[in-house]
N, C-alpha and C positions, 0 to 999 in steps of 0.2 A: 458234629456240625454246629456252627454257633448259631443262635437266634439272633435274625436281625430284630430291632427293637420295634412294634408297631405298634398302633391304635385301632381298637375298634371299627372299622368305618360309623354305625353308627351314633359313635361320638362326635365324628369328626363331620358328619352331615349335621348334628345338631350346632353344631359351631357356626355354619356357615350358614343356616337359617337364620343363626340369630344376627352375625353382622348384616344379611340382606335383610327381615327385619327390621332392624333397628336403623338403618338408614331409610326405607322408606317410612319409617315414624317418624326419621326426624324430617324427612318430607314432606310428611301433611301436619305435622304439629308447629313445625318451625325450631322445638326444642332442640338445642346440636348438643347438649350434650348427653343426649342417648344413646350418642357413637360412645362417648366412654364407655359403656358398658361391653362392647366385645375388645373395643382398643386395650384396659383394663387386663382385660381377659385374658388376650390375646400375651400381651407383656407379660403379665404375670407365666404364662406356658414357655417362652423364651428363656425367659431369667430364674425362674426357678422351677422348671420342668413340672405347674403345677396352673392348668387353666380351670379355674370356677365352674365353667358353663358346663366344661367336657364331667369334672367331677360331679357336678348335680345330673346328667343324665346320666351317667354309669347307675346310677340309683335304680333307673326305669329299664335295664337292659335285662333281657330275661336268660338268654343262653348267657353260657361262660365268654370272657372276652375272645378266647381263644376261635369261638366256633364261629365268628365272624369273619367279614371279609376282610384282611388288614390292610392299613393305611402306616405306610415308611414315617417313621417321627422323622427324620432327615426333611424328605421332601415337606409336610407339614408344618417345620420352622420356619424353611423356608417362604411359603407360602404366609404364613403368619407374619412375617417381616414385610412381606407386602401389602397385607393388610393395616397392617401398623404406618406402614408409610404413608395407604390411604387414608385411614381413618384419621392419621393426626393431621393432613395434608387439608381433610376435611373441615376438620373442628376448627382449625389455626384460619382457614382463609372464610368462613363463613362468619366466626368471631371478629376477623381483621375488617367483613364487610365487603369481601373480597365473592362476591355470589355466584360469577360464572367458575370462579376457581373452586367456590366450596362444590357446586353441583359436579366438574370436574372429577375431580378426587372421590368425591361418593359413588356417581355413576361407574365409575370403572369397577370398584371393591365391588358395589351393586352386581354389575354385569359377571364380574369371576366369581362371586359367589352362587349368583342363581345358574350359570353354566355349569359349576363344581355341582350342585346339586342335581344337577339334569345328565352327569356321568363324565362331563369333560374337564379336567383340569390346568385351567390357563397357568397358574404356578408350576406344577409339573412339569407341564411344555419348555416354558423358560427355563424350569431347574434342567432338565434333559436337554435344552440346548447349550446349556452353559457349558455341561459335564462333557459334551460332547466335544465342544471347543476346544475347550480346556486338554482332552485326551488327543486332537489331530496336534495342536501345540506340540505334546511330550515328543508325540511319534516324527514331527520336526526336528525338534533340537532336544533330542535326548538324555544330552550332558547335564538338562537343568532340574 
């Protein structure tokens, strides 16, 4: 039986403390580019299956990865790409001067990330509607 590939869950909670986090710092600071720091992060786990944040807390995990709850790398790309979308969607429009747009873009990554922390995953949701889509499609027109 193959292993599907996963992560830690929590790795993957300390990820998403740090984007919710670092956008309500950049809240009360004003500083925007402390989103860099999970946006960063986040890219770098994309492009080269290698995120900073997730790597410095494996440091602090006591069981083996294994004995955790795992979290799908699949779905967590994908979720990552949307944080990506927010967090740059962020920085671009509160840089451009663009204030309801930057709070916009921040509040939402804000919201799915403190929801992903509290057990429900707004990314997953989406990924699982898509797949879902995606598979009444096939079972339509089959030939494609």
């Amino acid at each position: 039986m193959e292993q599907v590939p996963s992560i830690p869950r929590p790795l993957v909670r300390t990820n998403q403390w740090t984007i919710f986090l670092s956008v309500v710092l950049t809240w009360i600071t004003g500083n925007v580019w402390i989103l860099t720091i999970p946006l960063i992060a986040n890219l770098m786990g994309i492009l080269f299956n290698f995120n900073p944040i997730m790597k410095v807390a494996r440091v602090f995990i006591i069981k083996e990865g294994k004995k955790y709850i795992p979290e799908d790398v699949t779905q967590q790309k994908f979720n990552a790409c949307i944080a990506i979308f927010c967090l740059t969607g962020g920085i671009i429009s509160f840089l451009a001067g663009w204030t309801i747009a930057g709070y916009v873009f921040t509040i939402m990554v804000a919201i799915a990330s403190f929801i992903a922390i509290l057990g429900f995953c707004v990314g997953c949701y989406i990924f699982f509607q898509i797949k879902q889509f995606q598979y009444r499609q096939r079972l339509k027109n089959p030939k494609k």
